[in-house]
C-alpha positions in Angstrom: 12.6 -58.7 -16.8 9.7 -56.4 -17.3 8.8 -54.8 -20.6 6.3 -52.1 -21.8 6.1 -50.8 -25.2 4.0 -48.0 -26.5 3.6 -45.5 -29.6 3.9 -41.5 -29.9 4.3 -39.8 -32.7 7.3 -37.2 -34.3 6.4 -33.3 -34.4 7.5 -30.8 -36.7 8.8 -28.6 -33.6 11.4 -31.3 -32.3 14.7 -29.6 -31.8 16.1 -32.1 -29.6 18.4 -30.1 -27.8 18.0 -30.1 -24.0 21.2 -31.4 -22.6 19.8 -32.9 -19.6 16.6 -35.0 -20.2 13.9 -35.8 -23.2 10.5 -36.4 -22.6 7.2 -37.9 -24.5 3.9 -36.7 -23.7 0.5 -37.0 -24.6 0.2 -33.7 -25.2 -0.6 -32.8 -29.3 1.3 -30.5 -29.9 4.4 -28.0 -28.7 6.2 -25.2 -29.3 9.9 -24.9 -30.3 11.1 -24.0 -26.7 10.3 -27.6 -25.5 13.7 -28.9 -26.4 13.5 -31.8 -24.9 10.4 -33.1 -25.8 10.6 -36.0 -28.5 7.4 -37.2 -29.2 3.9 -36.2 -28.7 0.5 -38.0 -28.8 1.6 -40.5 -26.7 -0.2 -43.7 -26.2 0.9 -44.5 -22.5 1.5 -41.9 -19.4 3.4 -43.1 -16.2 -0.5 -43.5 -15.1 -0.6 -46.5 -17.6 1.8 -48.7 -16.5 1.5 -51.9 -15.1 1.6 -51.8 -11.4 4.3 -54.4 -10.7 6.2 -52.7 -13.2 6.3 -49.3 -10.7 7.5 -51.3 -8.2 10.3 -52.8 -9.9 11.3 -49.3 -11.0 11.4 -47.9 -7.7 14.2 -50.2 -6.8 17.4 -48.4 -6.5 19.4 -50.9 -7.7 16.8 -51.1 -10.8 18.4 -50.4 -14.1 16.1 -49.3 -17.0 16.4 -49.2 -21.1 14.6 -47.6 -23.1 14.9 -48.3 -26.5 13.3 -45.6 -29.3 12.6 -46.8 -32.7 11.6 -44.9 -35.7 11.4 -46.2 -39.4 14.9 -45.6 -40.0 16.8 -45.5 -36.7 17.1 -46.6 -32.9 18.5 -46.0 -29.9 19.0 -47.2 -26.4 18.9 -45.1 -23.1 20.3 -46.9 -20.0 19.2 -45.0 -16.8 17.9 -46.3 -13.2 15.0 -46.5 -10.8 14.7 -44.7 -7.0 12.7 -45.2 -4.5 11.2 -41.7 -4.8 9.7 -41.8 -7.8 5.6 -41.7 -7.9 5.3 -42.6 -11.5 1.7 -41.5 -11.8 2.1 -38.5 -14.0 -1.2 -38.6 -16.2 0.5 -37.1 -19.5 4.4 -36.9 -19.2 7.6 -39.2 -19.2 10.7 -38.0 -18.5 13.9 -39.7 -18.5 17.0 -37.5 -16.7 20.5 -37.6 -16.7 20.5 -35.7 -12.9 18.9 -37.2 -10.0 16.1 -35.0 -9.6 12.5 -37.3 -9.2 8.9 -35.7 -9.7 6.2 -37.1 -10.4 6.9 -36.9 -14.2 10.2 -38.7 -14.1 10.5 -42.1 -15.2 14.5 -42.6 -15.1 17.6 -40.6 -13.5 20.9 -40.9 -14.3 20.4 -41.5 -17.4 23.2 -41.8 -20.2 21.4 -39.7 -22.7 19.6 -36.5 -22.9 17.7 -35.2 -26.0 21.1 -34.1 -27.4 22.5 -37.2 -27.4 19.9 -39.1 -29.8 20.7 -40.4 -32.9 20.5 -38.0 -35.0 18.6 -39.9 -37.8 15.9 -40.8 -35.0 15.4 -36.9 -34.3 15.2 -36.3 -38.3 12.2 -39.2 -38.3 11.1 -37.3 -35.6 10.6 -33.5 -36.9 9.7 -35.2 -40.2 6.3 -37.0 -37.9 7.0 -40.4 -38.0 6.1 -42.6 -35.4 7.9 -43.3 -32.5 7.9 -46.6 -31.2 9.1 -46.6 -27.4 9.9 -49.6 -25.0 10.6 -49.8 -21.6 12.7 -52.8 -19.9 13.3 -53.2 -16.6 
């Protein structure tokens, strides 16, 4: 078992509603049409993790969490790896419930999308706290 854990933070635009991924970036700041983006000013890209890690994820057979933690709620993603993925986007992670791979995708078939997040996370969330995200492989 691998793990990586990293920070973002909540934004004020998180709507939460995209029905078929969510997505952290480092990016500082977004609009109200990125619905699926959850957290900004991320600490960690796909660039930063760990190398073995990478290669564990680009099993097939790999099955990833993802557990997301604010101050006053959690939850826990379960998705899985592919041999396609390049994992070496430098500010995005995507986790997706469809199969599609770019280099911004960290997880398909995923069980959640942005809509599906605890709803007290995504209030945390638009409110700015910090989100604390890790990865386990």
């Amino acid at each position: 078992m691998t793990e990586y854990t990293f920070t973002a933070k909540g934004h004020h635009n998180v709507t939460s509603k995209h029905r078929t991924t969510f997505e952290v970036t480092q990016d500082l700041d977004i609009g109200l049409a990125a619905d699926c983006i959850i957290g900004v000013a991320s600490k960690a890209s796909l660039n930063d993790m760990p190398p073995q890690m990478k290669d564990a994820i680009r099993n097939e057979a790999a099955q990833i969490q993802i557990i997301l933690e604010t101050k006053n709620a959690t939850d826990k993603i379960i998705g899985y790896g592919h041999p396609a993925l390049t994992l070496d986007h430098p500010t995005d992670i995507v986790c997706r419930k469809s199969d599609y791979t770019c280099s911004r995708t960290l997880m398909i078939h995923a069980d959640k999308a942005a809509m599906d997040l605890n709803p007290d996370l995504i209030k945390d969330l638009k409110s700015g706290k910090t989100l604390k995200v890790t990865i386990i492989i």
